[in-house]
DSSP file (Angstrom, degrees, kcal/mol; ACC not computed):
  #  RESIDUE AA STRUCTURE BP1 BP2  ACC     N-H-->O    O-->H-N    N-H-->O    O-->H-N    TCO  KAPPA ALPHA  PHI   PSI    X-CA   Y-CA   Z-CA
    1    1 A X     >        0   0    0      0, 0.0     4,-1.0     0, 0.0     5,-0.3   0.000 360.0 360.0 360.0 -56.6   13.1   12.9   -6.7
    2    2 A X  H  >  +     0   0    0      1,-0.2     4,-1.1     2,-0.2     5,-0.0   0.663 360.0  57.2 -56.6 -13.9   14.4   10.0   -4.7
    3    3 A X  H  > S+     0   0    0      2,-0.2     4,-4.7     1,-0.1    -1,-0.2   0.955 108.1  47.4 -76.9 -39.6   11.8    9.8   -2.3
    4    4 A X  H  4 S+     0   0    0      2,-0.3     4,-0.2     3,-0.2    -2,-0.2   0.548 117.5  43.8 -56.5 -27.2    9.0    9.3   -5.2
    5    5 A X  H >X S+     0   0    0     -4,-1.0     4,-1.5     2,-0.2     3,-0.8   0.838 116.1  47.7 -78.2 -49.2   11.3    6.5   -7.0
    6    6 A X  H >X S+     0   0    0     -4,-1.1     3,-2.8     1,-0.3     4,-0.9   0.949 112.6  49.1 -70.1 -76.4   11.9    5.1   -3.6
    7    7 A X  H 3X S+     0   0    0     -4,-4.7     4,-0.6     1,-0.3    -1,-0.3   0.525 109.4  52.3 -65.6 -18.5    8.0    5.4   -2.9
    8    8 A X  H <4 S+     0   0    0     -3,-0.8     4,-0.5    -4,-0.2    -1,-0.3   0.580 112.2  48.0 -75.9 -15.1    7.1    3.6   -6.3
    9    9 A X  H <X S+     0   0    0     -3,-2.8     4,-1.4    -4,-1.5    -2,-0.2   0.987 119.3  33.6 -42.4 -91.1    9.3    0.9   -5.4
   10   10 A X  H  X S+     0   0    0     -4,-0.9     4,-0.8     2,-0.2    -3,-0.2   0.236 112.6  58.0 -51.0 -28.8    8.3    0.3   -2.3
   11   11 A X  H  X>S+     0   0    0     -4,-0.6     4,-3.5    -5,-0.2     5,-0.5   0.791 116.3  47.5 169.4 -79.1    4.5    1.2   -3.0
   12   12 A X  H  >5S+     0   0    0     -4,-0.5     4,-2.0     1,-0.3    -2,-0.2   0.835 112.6  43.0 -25.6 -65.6    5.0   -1.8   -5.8
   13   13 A X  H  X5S+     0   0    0     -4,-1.4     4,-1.2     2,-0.2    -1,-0.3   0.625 113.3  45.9 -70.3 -38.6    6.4   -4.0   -3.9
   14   14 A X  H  X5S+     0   0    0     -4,-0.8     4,-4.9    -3,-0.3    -1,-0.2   0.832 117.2  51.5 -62.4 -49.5    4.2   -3.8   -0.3
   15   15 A X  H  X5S+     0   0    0     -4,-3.5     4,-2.6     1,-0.2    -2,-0.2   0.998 108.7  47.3 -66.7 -43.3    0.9   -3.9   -2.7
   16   16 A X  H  <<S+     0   0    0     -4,-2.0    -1,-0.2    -5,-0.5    -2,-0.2   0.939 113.7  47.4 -57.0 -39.2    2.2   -7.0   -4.5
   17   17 A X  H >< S+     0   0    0     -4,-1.2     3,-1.1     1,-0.2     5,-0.4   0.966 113.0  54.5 -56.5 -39.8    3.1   -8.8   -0.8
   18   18 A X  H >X S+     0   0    0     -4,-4.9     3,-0.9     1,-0.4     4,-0.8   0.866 111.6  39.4 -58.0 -43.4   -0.5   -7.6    0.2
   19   19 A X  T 3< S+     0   0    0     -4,-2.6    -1,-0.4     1,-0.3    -2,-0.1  -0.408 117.4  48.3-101.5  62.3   -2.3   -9.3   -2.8
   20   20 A X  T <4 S+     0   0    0     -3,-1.1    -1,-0.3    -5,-0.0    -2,-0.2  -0.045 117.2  41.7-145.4  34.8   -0.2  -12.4   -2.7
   21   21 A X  T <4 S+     0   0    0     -3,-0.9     4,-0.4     3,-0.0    -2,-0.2  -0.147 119.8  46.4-163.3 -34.8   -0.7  -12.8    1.2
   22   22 A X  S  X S+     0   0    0     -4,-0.8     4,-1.0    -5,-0.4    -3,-0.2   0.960 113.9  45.8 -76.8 -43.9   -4.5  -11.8    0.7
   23   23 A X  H >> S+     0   0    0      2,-0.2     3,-2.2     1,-0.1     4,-1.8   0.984 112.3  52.7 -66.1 -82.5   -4.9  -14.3   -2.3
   24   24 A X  H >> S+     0   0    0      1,-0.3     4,-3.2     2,-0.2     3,-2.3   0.802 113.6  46.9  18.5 -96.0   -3.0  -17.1   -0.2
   25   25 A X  H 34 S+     0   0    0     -4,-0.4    -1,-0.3     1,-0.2    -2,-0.2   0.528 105.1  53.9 -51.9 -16.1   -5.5  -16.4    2.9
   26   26 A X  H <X S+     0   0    0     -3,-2.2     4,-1.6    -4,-1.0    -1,-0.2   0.485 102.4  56.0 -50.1 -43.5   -8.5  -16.4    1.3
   27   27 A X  H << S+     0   0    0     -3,-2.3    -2,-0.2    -4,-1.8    -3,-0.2   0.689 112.2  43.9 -88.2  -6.6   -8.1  -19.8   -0.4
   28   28 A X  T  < S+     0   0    0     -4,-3.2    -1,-0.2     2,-0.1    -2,-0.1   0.500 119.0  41.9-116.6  15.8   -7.5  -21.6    2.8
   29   29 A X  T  4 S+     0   0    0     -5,-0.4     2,-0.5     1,-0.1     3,-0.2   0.750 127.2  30.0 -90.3 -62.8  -10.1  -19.9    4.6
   30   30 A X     <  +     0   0    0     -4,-1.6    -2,-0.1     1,-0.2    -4,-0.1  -0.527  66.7 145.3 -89.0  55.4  -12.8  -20.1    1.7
   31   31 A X  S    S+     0   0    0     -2,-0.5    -1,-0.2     1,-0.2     3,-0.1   0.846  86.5   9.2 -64.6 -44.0  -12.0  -23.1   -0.1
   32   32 A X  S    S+     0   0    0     -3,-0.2     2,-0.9     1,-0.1    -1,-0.2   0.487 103.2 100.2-118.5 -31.7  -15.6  -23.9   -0.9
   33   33 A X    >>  +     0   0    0      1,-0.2     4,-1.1     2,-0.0     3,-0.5  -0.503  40.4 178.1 -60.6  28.7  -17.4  -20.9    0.1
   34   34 A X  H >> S+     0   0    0     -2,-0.9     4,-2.0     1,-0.3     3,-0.7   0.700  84.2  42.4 -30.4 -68.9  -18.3  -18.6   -2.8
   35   35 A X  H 3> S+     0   0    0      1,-0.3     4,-2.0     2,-0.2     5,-0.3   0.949 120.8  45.3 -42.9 -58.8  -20.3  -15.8   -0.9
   36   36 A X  H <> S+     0   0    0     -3,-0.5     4,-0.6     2,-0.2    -1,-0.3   0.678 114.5  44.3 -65.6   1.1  -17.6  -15.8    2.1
   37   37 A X  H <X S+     0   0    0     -4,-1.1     4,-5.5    -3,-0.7    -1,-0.2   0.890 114.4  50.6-106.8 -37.8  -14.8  -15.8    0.0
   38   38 A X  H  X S+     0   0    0     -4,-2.0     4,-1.2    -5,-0.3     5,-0.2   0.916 117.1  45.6 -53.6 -60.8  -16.9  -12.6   -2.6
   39   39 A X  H >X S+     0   0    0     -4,-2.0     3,-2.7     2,-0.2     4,-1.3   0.989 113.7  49.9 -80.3 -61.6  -17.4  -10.5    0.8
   40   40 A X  H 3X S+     0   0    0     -4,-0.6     4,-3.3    -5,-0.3    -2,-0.2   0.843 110.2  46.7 -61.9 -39.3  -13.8  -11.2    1.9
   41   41 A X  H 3X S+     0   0    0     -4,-5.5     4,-0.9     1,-0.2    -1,-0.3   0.633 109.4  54.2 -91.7  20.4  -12.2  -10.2   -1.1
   42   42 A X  H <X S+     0   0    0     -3,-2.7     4,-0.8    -4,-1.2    -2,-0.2   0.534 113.8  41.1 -89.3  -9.5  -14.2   -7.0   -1.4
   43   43 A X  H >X S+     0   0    0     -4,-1.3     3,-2.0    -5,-0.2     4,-1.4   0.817 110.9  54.8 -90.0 -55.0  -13.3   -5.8    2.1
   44   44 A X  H 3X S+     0   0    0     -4,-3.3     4,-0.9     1,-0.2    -2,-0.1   0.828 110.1  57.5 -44.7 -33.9   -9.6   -6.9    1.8
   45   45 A X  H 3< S+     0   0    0     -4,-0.9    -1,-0.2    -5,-0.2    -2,-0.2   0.755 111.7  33.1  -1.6 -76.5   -9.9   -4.7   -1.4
   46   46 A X  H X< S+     0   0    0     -3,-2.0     3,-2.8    -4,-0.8     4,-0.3   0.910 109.0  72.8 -72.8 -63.8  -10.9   -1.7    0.1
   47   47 A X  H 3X S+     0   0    0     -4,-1.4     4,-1.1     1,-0.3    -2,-0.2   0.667  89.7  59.0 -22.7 -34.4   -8.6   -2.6    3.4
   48   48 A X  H 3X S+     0   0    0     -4,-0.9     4,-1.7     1,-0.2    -1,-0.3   0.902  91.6  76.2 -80.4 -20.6   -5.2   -1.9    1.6
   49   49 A X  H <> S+     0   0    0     -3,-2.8     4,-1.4     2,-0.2     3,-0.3   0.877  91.8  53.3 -46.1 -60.9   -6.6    1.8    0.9
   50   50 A X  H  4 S+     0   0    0     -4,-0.3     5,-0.3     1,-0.2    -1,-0.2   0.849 107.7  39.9 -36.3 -59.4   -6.0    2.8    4.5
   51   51 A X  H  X S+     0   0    0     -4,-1.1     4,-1.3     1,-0.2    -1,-0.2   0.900 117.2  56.0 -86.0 -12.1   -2.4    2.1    5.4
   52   52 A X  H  X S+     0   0    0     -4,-1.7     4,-1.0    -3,-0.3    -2,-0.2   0.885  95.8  61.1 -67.0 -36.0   -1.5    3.4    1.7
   53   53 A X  H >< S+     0   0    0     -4,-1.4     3,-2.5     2,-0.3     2,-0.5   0.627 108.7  46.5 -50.3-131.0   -3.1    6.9    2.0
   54   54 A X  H >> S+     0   0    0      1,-0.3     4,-2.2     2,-0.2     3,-1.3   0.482 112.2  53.3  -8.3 -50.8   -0.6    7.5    4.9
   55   55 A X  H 3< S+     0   0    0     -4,-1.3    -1,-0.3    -2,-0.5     4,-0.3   0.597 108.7  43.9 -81.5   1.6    2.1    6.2    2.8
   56   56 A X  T << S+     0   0    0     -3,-2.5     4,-0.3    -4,-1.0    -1,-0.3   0.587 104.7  61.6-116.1  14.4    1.6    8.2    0.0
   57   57 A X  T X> S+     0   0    0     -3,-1.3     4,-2.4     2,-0.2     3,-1.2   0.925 107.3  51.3 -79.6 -54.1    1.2   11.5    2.0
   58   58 A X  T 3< S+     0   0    0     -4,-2.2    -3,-0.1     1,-0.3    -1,-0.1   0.749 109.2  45.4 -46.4 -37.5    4.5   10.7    3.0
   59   59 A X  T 34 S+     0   0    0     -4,-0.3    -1,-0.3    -5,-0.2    -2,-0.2   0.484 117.3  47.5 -92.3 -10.7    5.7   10.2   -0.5
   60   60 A X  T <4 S+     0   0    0     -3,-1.2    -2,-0.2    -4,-0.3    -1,-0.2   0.669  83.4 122.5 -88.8 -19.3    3.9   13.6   -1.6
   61   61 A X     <  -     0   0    0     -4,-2.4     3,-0.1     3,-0.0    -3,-0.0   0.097  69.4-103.1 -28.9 127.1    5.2   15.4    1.2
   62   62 A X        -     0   0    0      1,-0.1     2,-0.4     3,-0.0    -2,-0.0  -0.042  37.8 -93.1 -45.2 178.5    7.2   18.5    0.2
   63   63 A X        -     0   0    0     -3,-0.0     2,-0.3     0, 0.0    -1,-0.1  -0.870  48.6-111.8 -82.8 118.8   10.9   18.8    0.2
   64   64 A X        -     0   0    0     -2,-0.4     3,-0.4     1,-0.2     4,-0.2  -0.503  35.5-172.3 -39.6 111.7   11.7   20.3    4.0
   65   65 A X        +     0   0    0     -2,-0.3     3,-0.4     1,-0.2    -1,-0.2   0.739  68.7  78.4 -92.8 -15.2   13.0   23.8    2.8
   66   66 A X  S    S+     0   0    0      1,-0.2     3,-0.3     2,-0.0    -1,-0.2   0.672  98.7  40.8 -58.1 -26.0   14.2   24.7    6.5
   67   67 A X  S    S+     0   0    0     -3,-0.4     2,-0.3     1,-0.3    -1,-0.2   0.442 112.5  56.1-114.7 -21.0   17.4   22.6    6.2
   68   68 A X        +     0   0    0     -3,-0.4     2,-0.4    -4,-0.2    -1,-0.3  -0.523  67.1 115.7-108.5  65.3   18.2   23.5    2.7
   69   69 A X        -     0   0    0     -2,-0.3     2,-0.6    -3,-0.3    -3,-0.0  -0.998  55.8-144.2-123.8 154.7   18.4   27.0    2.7
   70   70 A X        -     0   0    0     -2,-0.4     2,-0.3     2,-0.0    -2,-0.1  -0.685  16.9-119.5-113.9 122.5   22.4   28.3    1.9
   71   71 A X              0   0    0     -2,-0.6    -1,-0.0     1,-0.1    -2,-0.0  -0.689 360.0 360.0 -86.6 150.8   23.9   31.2    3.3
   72   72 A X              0   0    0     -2,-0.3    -1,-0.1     0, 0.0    -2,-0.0   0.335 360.0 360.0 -80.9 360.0   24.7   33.5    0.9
């Protein structure tokens, strides 16, 4: 339960640094630029897909049951 609050947090909070660090870079690359600036933000787009897939495996990951089990 905690890991899944903790991984919507966090998951929030990372995408929102991403598009405010993407947006940022983009206008002071492509000030002027329509087409470079349309290509860049369809790959940066796609780009954040990658390191999130690892980071939600993690946050779908089972509960380890080896450590929790109680001797009777």
């Amino acid at each position: 339960m905690m890991r899944k609050l903790f991984g919507y947090m966090l998951g929030l909070i990372g995408l929102s640094i991403y598009i405010s660090f993407v947006s940022r870079l983009g206008d002071a690359l492509f000030p002027m630029h329509v087409a470079l600036e349309f290509a860049y933000y369809a790959i940066a787009g796609i780009g954040w897909i990658f390191p999130a897939m690892g980071f939600i495996r993690w946050w779908q990951r089972p509960k380890n049951t080896e450590n929790d089990e109680r001797i009777p």
